[in-house]
C-alpha positions in Angstrom: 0.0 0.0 0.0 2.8 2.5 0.6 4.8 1.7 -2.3 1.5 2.7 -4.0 0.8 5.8 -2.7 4.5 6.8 -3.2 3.4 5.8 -7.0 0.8 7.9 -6.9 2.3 10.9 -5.6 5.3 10.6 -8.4 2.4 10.6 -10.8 0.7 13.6 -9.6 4.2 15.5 -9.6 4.6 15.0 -13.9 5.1 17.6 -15.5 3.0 19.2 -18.3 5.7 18.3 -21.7 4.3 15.5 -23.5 5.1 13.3 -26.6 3.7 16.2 -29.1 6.0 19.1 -28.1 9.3 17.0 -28.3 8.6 17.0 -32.2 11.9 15.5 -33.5 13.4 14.8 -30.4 11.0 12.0 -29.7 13.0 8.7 -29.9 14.5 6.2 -28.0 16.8 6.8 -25.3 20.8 7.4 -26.0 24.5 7.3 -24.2 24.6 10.8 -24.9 21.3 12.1 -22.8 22.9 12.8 -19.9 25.6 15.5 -19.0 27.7 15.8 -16.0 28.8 18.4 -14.4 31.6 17.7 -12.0 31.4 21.1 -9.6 33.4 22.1 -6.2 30.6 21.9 -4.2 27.9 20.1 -6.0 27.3 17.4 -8.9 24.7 18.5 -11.7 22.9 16.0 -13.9 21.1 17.2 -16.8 19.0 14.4 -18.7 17.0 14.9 -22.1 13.4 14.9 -20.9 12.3 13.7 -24.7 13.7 10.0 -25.1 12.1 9.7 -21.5 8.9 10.5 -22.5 9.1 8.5 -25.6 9.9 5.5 -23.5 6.7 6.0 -21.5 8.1 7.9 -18.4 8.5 12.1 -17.5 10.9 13.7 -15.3 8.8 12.6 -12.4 9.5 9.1 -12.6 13.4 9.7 -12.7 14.5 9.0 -9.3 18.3 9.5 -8.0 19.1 6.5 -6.2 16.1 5.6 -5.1 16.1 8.8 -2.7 12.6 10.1 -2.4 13.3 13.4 -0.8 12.0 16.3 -2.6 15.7 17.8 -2.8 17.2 14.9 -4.7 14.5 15.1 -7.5 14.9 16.4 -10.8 13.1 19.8 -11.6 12.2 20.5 -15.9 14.5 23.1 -17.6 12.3 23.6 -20.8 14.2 27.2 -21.1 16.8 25.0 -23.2 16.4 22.7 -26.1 16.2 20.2 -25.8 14.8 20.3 -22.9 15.9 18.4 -19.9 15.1 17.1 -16.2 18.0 18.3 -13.9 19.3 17.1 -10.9 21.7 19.0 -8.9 23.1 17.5 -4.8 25.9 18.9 -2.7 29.5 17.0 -2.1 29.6 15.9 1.5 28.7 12.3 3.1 25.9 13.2 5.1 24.2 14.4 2.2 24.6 13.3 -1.2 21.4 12.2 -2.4 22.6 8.5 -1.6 26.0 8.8 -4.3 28.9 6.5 -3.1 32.4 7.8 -2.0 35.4 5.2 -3.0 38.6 7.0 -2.6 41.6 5.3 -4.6 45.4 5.8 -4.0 48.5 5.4 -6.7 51.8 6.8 -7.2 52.3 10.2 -8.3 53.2 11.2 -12.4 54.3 13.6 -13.2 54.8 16.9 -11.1 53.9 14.5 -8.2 56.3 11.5 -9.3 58.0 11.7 -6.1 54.8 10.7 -4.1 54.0 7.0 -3.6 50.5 7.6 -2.1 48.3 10.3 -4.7 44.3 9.6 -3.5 41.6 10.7 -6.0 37.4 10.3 -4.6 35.5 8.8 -7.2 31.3 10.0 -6.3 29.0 7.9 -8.4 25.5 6.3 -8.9 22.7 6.3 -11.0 19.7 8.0 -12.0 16.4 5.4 -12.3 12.7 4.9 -13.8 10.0 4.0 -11.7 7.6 2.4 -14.2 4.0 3.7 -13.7 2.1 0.2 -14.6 0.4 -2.0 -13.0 -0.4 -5.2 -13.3 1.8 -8.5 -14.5 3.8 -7.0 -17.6 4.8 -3.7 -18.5 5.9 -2.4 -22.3 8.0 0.4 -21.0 12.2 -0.3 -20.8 13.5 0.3 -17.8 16.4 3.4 -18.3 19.1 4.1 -16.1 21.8 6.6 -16.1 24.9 6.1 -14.1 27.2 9.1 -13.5 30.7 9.6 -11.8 32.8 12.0 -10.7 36.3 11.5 -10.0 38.4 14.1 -8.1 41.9 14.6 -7.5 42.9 15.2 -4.0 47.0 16.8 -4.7 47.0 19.9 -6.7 50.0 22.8 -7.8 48.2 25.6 -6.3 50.1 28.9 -7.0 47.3 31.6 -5.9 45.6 31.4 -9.2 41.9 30.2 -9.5 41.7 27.8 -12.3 38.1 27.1 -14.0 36.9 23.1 -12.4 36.7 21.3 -15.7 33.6 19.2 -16.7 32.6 17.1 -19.6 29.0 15.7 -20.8 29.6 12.1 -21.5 26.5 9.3 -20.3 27.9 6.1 -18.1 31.5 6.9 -18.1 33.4 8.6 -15.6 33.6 12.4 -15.8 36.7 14.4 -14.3 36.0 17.2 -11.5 38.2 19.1 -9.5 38.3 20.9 -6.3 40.7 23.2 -6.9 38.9 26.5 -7.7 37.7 26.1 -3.7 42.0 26.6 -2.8 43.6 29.9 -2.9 46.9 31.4 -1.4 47.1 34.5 0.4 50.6 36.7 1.8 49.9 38.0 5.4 52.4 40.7 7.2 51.1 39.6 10.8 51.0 36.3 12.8 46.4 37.1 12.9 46.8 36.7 9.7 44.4 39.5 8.8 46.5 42.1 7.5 47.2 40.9 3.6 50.6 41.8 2.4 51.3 44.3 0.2 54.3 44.2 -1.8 56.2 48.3 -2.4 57.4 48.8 -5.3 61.1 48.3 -3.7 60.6 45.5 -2.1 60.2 44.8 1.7 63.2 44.2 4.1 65.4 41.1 4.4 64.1 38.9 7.1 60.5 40.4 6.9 58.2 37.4 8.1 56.4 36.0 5.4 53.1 34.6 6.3 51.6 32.1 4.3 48.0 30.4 4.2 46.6 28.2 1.8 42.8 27.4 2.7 40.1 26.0 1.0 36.3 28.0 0.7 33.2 26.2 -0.6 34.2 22.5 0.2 32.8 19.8 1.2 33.5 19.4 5.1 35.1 15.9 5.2 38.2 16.6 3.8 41.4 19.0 5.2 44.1 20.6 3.4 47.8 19.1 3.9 50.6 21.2 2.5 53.1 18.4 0.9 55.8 20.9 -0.8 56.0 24.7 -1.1 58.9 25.7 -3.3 60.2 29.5 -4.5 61.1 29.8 -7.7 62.7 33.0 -9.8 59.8 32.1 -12.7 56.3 32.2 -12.6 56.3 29.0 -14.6 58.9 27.2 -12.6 60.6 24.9 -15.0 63.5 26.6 -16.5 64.5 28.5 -13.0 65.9 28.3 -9.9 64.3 27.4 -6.9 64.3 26.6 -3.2 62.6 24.5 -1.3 61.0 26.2 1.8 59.6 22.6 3.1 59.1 19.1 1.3 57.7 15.5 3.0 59.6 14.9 6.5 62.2 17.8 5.8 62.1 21.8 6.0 64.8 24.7 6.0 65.8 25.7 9.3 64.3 29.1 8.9 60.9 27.9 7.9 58.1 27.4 10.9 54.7 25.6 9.8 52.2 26.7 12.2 48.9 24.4 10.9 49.1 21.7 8.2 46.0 19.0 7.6 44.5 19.7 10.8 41.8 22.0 9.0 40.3 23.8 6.1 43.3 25.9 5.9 47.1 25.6 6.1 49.3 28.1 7.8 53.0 28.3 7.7 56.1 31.8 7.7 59.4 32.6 7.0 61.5 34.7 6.9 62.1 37.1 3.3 65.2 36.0 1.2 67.1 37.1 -1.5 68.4 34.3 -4.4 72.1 34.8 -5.0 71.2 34.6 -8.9 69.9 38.1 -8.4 72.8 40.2 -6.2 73.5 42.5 -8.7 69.7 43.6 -9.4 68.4 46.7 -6.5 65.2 43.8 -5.8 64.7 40.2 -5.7 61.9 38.5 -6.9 60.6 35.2 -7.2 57.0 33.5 -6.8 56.0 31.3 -4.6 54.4 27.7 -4.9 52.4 24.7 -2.9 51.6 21.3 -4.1 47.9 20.9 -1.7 46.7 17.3 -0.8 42.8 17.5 0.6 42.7 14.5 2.3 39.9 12.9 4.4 39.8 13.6 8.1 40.3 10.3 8.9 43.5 9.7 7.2 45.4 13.6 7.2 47.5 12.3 10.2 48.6 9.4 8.2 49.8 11.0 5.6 52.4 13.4 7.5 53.8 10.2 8.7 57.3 10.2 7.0 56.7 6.3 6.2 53.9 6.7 4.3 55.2 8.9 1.7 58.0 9.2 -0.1 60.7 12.0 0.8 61.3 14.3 -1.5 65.3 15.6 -2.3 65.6 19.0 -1.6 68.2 19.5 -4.4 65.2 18.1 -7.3 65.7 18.3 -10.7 63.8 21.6 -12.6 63.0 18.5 -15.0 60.7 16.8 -12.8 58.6 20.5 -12.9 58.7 20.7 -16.5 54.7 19.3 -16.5 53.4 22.1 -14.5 50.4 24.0 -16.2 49.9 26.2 -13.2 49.9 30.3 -13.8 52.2 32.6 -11.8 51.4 33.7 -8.6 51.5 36.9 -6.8 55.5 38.6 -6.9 57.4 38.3 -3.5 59.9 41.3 -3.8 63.0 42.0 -1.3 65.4 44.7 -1.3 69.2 44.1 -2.0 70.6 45.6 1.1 70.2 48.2 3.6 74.1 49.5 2.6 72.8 51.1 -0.7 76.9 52.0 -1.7 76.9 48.4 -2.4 74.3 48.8 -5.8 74.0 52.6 -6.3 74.5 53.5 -9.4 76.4 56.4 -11.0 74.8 59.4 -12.9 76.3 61.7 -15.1 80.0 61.6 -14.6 78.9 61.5 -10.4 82.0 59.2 -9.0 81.6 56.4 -6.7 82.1 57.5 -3.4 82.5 53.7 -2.3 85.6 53.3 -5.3 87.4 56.4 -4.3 87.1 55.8 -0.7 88.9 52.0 -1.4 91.3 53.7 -3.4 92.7 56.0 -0.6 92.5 53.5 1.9 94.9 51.0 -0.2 97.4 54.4 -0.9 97.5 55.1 2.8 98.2 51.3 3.2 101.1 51.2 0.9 102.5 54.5 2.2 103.0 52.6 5.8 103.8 49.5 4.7 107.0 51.4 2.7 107.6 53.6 5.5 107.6 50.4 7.9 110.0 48.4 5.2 112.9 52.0 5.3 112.9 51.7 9.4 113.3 48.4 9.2 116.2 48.5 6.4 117.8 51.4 8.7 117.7 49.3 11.5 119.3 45.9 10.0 122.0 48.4 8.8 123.2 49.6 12.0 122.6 46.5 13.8 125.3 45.5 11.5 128.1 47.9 11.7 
């Protein structure tokens, strides 16, 4: 009896399309009707109403993993032709209109080829007819449309947003990504609410640095774990120098991490450097990156386990960056040094005070050294006689 009300109630929901308006979009159902749409925060489904109706059913009758809560069911889009029933659920466990999480690990390629553990969360399931008839036998073919996701959990993130990508292909999996929800941001105070602002000559050797990558818009099971952040003199860092600030189980003295994969956001500072590549320019600068692993609550503390992860050499190749697609971030500028004689340059015929001043002090030098030499000879001479 409930299963028939529940029957009944689908019915009364269909929507007013019928065979007539499809016109030539009336036919039998295709791998092609559905498209997915693998967001940051949610999953959309769009499925072409037509072939549905053609088959004997309406968007009514599609059901989403057999989850009967009005927020899991499809709503008509005829604003768009064709037109089509659309599903859209968040990304998080607790809610997911009844989609399954199976999270994968493998080794790293290429940026990430010195990780043995990369985890990617594949979200999946599949979209249903309820056939209206009763009785013994029914005429109408039973669809289904099965949908996957799979995201990436390490990214390059180098304070650039980068557009999730998407594709609209029926029953096989569909690529998503997360990484639009991370960003990177320069602080100037340990509250981290003061964003820093880089003068156009730079800010002082030593300067505290302070970093934090967090994500916004994601779903609530997974942290953020910093694996590597890296300086490098190009925004694209494969043809440059760089230097490793931290990598798995090793940092540089000077670097202090204050939060890593214990929440939404990660947290670390150091102190402002200049690369020896550039002491004959008045500024230094270079860019900054992180390679970001979300990983699930459950398992962020296994993964900072040195044992579980491959360590990284902190004198890497620039070859094993040469796949990095990533944009350059925001400029970190330092000045050369707080003794300007060092790099101030000469105008119009002006002499360099800090040349002159080295060539007296080497006259004045010689002087007493050949002053020191005739006593000397004077000496030895009547020591002598």
């Amino acid at each position: 009896m409930k299963s028939i009300l529940i029957l009944l109630s689908v019915i009364g929901r269909s929507s007013q399309l019928t065979l007539s308006d499809c016109g030539s979009e009336a036919r039998r159902p295709q791998v092609t009707d559905i498209a997915v749409t693998c967001g940051t925060s949610s999953i959309g489904l769009a499925i072409q109403v037509c072939p549905v109706i053609y088959t004997g059913y309406n968007d009514s009758l599609l059901i989403l993993n057999h989850i009967m809560d009005p927020a899991c069911r499809a709503t008509l889009d005829e604003s768009v032709s064709p037109p089509v029933a659309r599903f859209n659920f968040p990304l998080n466990m607790t809610h997911a209109c009844g989609s399954i999480f199976r999270t994968t690990s493998a080794a790293g390629t290429g940026v990430f080829a010195d990780f043995s553990n990369i985890q990617t969360v594949n979200i999946s399931g599949v979209v249903r007819s309820i056939d209206p008839t009763t009785g013994t036998i029914t005429y109408n073919a039973e669809l289904k449309y099965y949908y996957s996701c799979a995201y990436p959990l390490e990214y390059l993130i180098n304070n650039t947003q980068i557009d999730v990508s998407a594709s609209s292909i029926a029953i096989k999996d569909n690529n998503g990504s997360f990484i639009s929800t991370l960003s990177m941001e320069l602080f100037k105070d340990a509250d981290f609410t003061k964003p820093m602002v880089m003068p156009s000559l730079g800010i002082e050797l030593r300067t505290s640095v302070y970093v934090e990558v967090k994500a916004t818009n994601l779903t609530g099971q997974y942290h953020v774990l910093l694996d590597r952040c890296y300086a490098s003199l190009s925004p694209l860092p494969s043809n440059s120098s760089f230097f490793n600030l931290f990598v798995p189980c090793s940092k540089d003295r000077f670097t202090t991490m204050i939060e890593n994969g214990d929440s939404q956001s990660a947290r670390f500072f150091f102190p402002a450097f200049r690369f020896i590549e550039q002491q004959n320019e008045t500024v230094s600068t270079y860019y900054l990156h992180c390679i970001t692993r979300l990983c699930e609550k459950s398992t962020c503390s296994s993964f900072k386990q040195c044992n579980n992860r491959r360590k990284r050499n902190t004198l890497d190749s620039s070859a094993s960056l040469a796949k990095t697609y990533t944009i350059s971030s925001s400029e970190i500028v330092t000045k050369a040094d707080t003794n300007e004689s060092k790099e101030k340059p000469l105008v119009g015929g002006q002499e360099d005070n800090s040349s002159v001043g080295l060539g007296v002090a080497v006259g004045i030098l010689a002087f007493v050294c050949l002053v020191a030499l005739c006593i000397a000879a004077v000496f030895y001479k009547r020591l002598r006689n």
